[in-house]
C-alpha positions as CSV (number, residue, x, y, z in Angstrom):
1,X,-87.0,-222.7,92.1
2,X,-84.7,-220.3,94.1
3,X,-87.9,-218.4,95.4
4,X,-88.7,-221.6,97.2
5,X,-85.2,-222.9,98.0
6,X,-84.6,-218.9,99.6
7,X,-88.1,-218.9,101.1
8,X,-87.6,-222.6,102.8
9,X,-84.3,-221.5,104.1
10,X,-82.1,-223.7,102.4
11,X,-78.4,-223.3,101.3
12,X,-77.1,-222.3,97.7
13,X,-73.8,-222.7,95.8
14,X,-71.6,-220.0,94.4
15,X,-73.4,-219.0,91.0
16,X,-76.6,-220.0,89.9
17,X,-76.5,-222.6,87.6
18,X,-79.1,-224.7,85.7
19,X,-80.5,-227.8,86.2
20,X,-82.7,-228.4,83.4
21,X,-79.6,-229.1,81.3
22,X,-78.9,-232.7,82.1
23,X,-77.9,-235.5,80.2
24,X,-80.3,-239.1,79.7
25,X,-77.8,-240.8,82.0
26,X,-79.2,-240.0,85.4
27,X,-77.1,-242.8,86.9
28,X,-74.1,-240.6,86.2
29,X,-75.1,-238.5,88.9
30,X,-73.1,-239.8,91.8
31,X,-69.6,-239.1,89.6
32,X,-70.6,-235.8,89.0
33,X,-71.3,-235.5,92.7
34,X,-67.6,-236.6,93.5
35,X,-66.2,-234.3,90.5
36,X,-67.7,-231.5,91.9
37,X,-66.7,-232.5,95.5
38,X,-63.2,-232.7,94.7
39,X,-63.3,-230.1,91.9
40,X,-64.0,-227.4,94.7
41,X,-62.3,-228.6,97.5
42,X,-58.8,-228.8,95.6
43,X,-59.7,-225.2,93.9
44,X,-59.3,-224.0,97.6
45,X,-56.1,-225.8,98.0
46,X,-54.8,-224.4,95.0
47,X,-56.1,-220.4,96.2
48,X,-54.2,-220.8,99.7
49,X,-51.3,-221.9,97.7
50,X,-51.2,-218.9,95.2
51,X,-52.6,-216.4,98.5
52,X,-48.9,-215.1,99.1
53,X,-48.9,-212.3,101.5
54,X,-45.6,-211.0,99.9
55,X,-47.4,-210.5,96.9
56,X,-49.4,-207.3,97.2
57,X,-51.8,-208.3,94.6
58,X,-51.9,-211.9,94.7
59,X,-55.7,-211.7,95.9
60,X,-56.4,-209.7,92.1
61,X,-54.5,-212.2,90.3
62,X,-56.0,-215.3,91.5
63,X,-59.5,-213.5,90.6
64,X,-58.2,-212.5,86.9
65,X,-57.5,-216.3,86.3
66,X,-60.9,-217.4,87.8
67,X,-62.4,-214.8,85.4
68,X,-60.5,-215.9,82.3
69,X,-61.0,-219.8,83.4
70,X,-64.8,-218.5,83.5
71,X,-64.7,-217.0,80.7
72,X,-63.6,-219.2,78.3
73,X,-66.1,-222.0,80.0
74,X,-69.2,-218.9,79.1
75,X,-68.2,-218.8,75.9
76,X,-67.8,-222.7,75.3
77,X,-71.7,-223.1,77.1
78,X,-73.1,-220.3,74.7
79,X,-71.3,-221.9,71.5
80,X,-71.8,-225.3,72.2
81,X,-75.4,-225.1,73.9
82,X,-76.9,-222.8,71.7
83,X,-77.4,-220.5,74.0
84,X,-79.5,-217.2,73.4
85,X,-78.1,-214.3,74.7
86,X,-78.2,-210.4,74.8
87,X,-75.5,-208.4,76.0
88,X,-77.8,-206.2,78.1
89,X,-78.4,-208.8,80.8
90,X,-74.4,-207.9,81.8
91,X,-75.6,-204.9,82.8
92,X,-79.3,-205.9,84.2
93,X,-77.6,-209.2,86.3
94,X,-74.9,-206.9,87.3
95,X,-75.6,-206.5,91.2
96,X,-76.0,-210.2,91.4
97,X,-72.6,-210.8,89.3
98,X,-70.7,-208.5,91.3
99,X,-71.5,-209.8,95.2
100,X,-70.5,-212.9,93.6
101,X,-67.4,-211.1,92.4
102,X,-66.9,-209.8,95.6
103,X,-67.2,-212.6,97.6
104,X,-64.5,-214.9,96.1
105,X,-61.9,-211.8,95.4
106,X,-62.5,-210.9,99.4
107,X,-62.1,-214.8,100.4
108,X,-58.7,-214.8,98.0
109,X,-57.5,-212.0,100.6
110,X,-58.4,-213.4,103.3
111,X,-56.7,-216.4,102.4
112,X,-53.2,-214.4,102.3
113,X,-53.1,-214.7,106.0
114,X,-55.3,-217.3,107.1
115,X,-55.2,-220.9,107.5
116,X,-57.6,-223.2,104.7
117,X,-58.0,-225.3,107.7
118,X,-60.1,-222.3,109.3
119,X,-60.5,-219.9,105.9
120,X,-62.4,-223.1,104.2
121,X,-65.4,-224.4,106.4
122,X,-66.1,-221.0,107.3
123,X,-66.4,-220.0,103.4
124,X,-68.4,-223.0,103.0
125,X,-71.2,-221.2,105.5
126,X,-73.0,-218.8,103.2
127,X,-75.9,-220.6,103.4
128,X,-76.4,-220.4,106.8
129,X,-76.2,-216.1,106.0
130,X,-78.9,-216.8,103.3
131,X,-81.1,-218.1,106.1
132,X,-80.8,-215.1,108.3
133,X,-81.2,-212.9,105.6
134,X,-84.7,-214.9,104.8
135,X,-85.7,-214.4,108.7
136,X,-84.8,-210.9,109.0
137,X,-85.3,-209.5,105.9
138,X,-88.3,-211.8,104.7
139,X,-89.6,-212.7,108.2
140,X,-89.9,-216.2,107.1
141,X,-89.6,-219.5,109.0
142,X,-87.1,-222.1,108.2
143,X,-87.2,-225.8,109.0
144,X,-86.0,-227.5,111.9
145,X,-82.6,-229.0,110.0
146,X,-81.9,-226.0,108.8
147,X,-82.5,-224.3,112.1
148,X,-79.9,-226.5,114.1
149,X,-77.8,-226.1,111.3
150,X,-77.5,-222.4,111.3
151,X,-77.0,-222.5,115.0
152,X,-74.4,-224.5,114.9
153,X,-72.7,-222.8,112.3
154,X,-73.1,-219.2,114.0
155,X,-71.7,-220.7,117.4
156,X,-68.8,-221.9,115.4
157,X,-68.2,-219.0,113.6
158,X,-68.0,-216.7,116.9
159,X,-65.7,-219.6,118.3
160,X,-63.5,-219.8,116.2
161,X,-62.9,-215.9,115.9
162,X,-62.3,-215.9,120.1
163,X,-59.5,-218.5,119.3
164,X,-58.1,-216.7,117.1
165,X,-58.3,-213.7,119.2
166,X,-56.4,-215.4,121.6
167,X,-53.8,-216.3,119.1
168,X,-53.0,-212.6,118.3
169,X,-52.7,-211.5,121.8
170,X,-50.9,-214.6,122.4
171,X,-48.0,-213.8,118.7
172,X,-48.3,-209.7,119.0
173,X,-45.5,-209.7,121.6
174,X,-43.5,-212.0,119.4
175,X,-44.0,-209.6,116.7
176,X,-45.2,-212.6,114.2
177,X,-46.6,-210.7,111.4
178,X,-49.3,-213.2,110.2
179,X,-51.1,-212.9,113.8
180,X,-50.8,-209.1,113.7
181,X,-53.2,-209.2,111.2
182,X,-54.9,-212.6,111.7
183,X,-57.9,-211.7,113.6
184,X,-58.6,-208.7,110.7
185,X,-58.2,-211.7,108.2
186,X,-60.5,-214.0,110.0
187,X,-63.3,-211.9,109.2
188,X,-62.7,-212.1,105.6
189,X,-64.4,-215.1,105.2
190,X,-67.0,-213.9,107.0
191,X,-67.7,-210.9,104.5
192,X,-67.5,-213.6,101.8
193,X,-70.3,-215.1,102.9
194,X,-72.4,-212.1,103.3
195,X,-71.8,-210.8,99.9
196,X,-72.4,-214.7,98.4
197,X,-75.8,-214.2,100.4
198,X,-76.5,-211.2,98.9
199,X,-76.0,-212.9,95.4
200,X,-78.2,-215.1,96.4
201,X,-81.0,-213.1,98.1
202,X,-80.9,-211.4,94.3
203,X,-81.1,-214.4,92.8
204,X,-84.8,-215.0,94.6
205,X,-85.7,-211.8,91.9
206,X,-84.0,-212.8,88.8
207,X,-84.8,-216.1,89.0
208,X,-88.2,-216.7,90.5
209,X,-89.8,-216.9,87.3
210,X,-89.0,-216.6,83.3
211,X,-92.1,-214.3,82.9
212,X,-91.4,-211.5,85.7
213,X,-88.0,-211.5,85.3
214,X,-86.2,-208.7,84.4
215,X,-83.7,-210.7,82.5
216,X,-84.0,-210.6,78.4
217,X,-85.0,-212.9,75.8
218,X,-85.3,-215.7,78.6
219,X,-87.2,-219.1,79.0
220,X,-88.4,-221.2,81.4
221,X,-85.8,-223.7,79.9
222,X,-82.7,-221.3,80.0
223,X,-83.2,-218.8,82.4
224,X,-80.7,-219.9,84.5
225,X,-77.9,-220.7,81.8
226,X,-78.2,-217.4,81.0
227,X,-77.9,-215.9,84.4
228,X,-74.9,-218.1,84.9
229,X,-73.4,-217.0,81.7
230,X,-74.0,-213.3,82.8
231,X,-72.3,-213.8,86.2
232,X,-69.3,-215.9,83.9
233,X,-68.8,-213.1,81.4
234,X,-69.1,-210.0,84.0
235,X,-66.0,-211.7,86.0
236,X,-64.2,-212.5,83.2
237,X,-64.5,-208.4,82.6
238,X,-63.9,-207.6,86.1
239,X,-60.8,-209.6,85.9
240,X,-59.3,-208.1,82.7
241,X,-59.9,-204.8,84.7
242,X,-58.1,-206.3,87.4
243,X,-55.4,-207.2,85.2
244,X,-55.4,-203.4,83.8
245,X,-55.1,-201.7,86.9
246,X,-51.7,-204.2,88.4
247,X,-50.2,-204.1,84.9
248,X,-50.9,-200.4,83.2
249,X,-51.6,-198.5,86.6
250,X,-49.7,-200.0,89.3
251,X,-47.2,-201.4,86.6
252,X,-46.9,-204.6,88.4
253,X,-45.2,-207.9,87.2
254,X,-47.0,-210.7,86.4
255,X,-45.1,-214.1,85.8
256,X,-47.5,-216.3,84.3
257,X,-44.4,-219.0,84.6
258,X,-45.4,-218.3,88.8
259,X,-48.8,-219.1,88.4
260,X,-49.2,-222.6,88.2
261,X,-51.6,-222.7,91.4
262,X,-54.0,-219.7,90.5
263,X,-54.2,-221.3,87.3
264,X,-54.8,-224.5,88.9
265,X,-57.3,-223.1,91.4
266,X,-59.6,-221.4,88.4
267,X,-60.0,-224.8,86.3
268,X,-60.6,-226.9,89.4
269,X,-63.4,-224.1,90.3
270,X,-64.7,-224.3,86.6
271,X,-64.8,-228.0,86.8
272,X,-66.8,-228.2,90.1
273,X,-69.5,-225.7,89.1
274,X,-69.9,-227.4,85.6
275,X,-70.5,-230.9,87.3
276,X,-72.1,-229.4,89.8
277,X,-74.8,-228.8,87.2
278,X,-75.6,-232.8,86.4
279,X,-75.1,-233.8,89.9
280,X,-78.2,-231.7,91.2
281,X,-80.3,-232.6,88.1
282,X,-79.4,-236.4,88.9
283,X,-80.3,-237.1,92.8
284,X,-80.1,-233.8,94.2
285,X,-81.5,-235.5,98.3
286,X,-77.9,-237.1,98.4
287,X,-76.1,-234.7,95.7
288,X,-76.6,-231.7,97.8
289,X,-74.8,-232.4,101.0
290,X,-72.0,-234.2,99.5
291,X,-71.2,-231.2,97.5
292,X,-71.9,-229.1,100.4
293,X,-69.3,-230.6,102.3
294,X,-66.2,-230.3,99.8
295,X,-64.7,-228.2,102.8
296,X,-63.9,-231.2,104.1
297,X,-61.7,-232.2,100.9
298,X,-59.9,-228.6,102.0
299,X,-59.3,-229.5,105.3
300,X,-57.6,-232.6,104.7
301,X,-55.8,-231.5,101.7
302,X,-54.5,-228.5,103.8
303,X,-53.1,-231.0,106.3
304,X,-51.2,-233.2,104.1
305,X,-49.9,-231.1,101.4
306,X,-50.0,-227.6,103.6
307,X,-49.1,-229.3,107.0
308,X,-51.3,-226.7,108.6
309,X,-51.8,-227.8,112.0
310,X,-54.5,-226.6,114.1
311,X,-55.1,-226.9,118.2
312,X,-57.6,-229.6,119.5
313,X,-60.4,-226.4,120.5
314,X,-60.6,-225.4,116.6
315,X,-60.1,-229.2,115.4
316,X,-63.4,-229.4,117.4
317,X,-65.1,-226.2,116.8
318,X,-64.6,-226.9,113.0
319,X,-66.4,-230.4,113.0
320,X,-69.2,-228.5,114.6
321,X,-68.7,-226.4,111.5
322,X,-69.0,-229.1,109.4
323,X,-71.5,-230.6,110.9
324,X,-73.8,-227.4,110.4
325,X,-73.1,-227.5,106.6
326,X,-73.8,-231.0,106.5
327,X,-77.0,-230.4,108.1
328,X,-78.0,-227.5,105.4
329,X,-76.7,-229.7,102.9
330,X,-79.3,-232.2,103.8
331,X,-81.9,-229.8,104.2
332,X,-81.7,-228.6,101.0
333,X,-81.3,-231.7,99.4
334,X,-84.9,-233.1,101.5
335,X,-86.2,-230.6,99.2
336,X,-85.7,-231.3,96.3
């Protein structure tokens, strides 16, 4: 399934989840769609809120509660499920785990300095990087959808960093220390996607098929479950080395009493990939680009509880945005 979703271009989600597991109620579909929606676009209201640029670390703590939230959800799926698994695929889904890891840790920083109104839809683009990565790397074609949809998402992308260009010329002089850095931070996002590509250019190996695959003790039936729980269990240790090296090494503070948002953030994320799962096994030609567009949710979120406010050039260069992901979205769900 991801051989063909990579090869035709289309977009993925964070992790790879399965969509075998699924249950008789196929009608249920369209709330799982909406809890999935909302689960990840509040997840990102909740990571701006707990990005605090004051905090040197608030980027590693926000990633050790997203790995304990993930954690405890891996171990609920291989308890409850009945779900075989041996420890060695930690180590043999490891480069998949960790650009996964790496994406969402690099998007927390990012997020320390730049607006959710910006941070978000941009974040939201990694599929467009998993089609260039199919053209260059694979030399395959991709369909027309997905075409204008990449486009679109590139020209907003450059955009978008020109404006905010402009803004740190513009603040430097006024020595306003989240501009100083803001065109650094824009580009955050932009390495997020890349890395979530790369998890999902890897995915195209593990995944293609239960027989080659290098995973252990796998079937066609749980393959991906067990992937999934790999990539769950290997940032639930990443974070508790996280954790380690601000607490032991660094012998920094950490106030759980202060971390209502990260907290907040990692079950919101845990509850959009789970439903995630039943929405795509239900009607995945409408699922898919409703889930693709939980940016939106961010967006408007981040105006009324944030009051971010951004000019009419990137209110306009972020529908475009939007309107790229929409278009993958789409695409992928055509597919299906």
């Amino acid at each position: 399934r991801m051989e063909r979703l990579i090869e035709d271009g289309h977009i993925n989600c964070d992790p790879p989840v399965t969509r075998r597991f699924i249950t008789e109620e196929h009608h249920m579909w369209f709330i799982f769609s909406l809890l999935a929606t909302a689960g990840w676009g509040t997840a990102n209201l909740f990571y701006k809120k707990g990005a605090d640029d004051m905090v040197k670390y608030s980027h590693l703590i926000t990633s050790f509660f997203v790995g304990l939230a993930f954690g405890i959800h891996a171990i609920i799926t291989l308890f409850a499920f009945d779900v075989p698994f041996h420890p060695v695929n930690l180590l043999i889904y490891f480069p998949a785990s960790m650009a996964y890891v790496l994406s969402m840790t690099i998007g927390y920083f990012g997020l320390r300095y730049l607006d959710l109104s910006i941070s978000g839809p941009i974040q939201n683009s990694s599929g467009a990087f998993s089609c260039l990565m199919v053209i260059i790397f694979l030399g395959r074609s991709i369909d027309v959808l997905s075409g204008v949809g990449v486009v679109l998402i590139c020209v907003s992308i450059f955009w978008l960093g020109i404006i905010e260009k402009k803004k740190q010329d513009q603040y430097v002089a006024e020595h306003d220390r989240k501009y100083k850095i803001g065109f650094v931070a824009f580009f955050m996002p932009i390495l997020y996607c890349f890395f979530d590509a790369i998890g999902t250019f890897l995915d195209a190996y593990y995944l293609d098929d239960p027989d080659s695959t290098p995973l252990a003790g796998v079937t066609a039936d749980n393959l991906e479950n067990v992937a999934n729980t790999s990539y769950e269990l290997t940032f639930f240790i990443v974070g508790l080395l996280m954790f380690f090296y601000m607490r032991v090494i660094k012998k920094e503070k950490i106030h759980i009493s202060r971390q209502r948002d990260n907290i907040l953030a990692a079950i919101f994320e845990t509850l959009g990939q789970y439903a995630y799962i039943f929405a795509m096994a239900g009607k995945a030609v409408i699922a898919a680009p409703m889930i693709s567009s939980y940016c939106i949710i961010s967006l408007i979120l981040s105006r009324i509880v944030l009051k971010e406010e951004l000019s009419k050039k990137q209110y306009a260069v972020v529908t475009l945005l939007i309107a790229g992901i929409l278009l993958l979205g789409i695409s992928e769900g055509l597919s299906e």
